[in-house]
C-alpha positions, -999 to +999 in steps of 0.1 A: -741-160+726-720-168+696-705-149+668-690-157+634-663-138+623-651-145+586-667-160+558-663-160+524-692-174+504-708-182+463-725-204+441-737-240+430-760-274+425-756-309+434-744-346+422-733-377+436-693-363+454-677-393+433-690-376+401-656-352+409-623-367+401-597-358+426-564-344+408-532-362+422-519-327+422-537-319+454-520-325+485-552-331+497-586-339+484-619-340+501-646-349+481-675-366+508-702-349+528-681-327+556-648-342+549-622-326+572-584-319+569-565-299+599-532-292+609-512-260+622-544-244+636-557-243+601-591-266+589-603-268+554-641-289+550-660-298+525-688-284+537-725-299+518-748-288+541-774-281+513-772-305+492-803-319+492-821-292+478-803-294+446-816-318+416-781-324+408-741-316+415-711-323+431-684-306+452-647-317+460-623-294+483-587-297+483-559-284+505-531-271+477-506-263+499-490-247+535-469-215+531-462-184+548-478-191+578-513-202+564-530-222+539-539-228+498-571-241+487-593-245+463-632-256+455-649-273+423-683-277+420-716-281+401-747-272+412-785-275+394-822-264+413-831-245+434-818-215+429-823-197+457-811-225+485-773-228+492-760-261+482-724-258+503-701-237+518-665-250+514-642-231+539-608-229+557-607-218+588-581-202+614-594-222+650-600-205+675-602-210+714-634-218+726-651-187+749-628-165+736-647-129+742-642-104+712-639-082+737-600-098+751-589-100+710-571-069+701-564-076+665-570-100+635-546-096+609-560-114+579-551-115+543-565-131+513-565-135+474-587-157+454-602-154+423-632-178+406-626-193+369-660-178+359-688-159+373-717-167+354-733-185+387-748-176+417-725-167+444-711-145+473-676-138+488-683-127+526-659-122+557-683-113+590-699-112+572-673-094+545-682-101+512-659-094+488-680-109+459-714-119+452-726-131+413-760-138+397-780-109+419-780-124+453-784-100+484-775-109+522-798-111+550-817-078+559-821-045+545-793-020+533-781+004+565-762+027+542-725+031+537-694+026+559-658+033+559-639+005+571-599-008+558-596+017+533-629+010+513-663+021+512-687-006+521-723-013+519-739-022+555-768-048+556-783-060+586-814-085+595-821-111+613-817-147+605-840-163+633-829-149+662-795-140+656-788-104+642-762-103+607-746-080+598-729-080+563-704-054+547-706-051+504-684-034+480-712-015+465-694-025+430-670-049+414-651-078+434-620-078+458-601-102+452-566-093+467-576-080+507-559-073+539-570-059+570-575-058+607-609-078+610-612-060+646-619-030+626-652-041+618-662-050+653-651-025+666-670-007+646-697-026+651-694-022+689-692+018+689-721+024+664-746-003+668-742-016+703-728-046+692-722-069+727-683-075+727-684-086+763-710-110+756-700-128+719-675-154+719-654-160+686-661-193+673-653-194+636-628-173+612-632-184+582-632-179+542-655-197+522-679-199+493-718-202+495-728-223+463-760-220+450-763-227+415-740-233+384-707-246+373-684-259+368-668-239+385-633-232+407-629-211+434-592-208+442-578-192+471-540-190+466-534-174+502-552-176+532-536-163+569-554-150+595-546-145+635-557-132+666-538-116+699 
């Protein structure tokens, strides 16, 4: 089994990619469908899985810079239809061994700040889903569980199922965070102790911070640090 560990996610509709002018300020930019930039066991993509479902938009990803042992970034898009169907999910990511069990990581030091230009769209900002945003009344997967403490903060805990795969998905139950640090183990080990989650069994596969884009724009998500690790 397989289990995705951090995510950041918001809003958005589509155009042709080439609609979005890459700035020559960018040390990167990746503008076509999954366009992919790695290097230092970081990953950034351009991630348009949606995009199909929108009537019109664009996305381009760049990489802004390397410092401090992990990554800048940023995401503009525009996003029009459907408003309920994500359009893309932009993310870097920290890669990660394949097979390794949750079970063998002891910690996951992460950190994060970001911030969005305007939040008159709809959105989410997720890690494990973590979200430390959402905008424009969108809800995650499942039904509300009720309240946790976890890294300092009260959280609201939803969990459903997406097919066959059980989510789970901590909320602020107000307000964004845009400037967070924790131990991600935290959560699954919380997870572990209180809803029988299967360490022994899930593999990490992904650690990541993104943004789901549904509708609106344009708009620029900007995360100005990203690290994250695992021992």
């Amino acid at each position: 089994m397989k289990s995705t560990l951090l995510l950041v996610a918001s809003a958005a509709a589509l155009v042709q990619a080439s609609a979005l002018v890459p700035r020559q300020s960018h040390v990167e930019s990746l503008c076509g469908l999954y366009a992919y930039w790695s290097n230092d066991n970081y990953e950034l993509l351009n991630n348009l899985w949606g995009k199909d479902t929108a009537t019109s938009g664009s996305q381009c990803t760049y990489l802004d810079g390397t410092s401090g042992g992990g990554i800048q970034w940023s995401s503009t898009w525009t996003w029009n239809g459907a408003p309920d169907n994500v359009k893309s999910y932009p993310y870097a990511g920290r890669k990660v061994a394949k097979g390794r069990k949750i079970s063998d990581v002891t910690r996951m030091p992460t950190a994060v700040t970001w911030k969005y230009d305007r939040t008159d769209i709809r959105a989410n900002v997720a890690e494990l889903m973590i979200w430390l945003a959402r905008y424009g009344g969108i809800y995650p997967i499942g039904t509300l569980f009720g309240q946790v403490q976890l890294a300092g903060r009260t959280w609201d805990l939803y969990t459903g199922y997406n097919g066959k795969m059980r989510v789970y998905s901590f909320l602020p139950p107000s307000g964004d965070i845009r400037d967070f640090s924790c131990d991600v183990k935290d959560f699954y080990n919380y997870l572990e102790k209180t809803h029988a989650f299967p360490a022994k069994e899930q593999n990490i596969i992904v650690y990541q911070i993104g943004t789901e884009a549904f509708t609106g724009g344009p708009a620029t998500f900007t995360v100005t640090k990203f690290t994250a690790d695992l021992s």
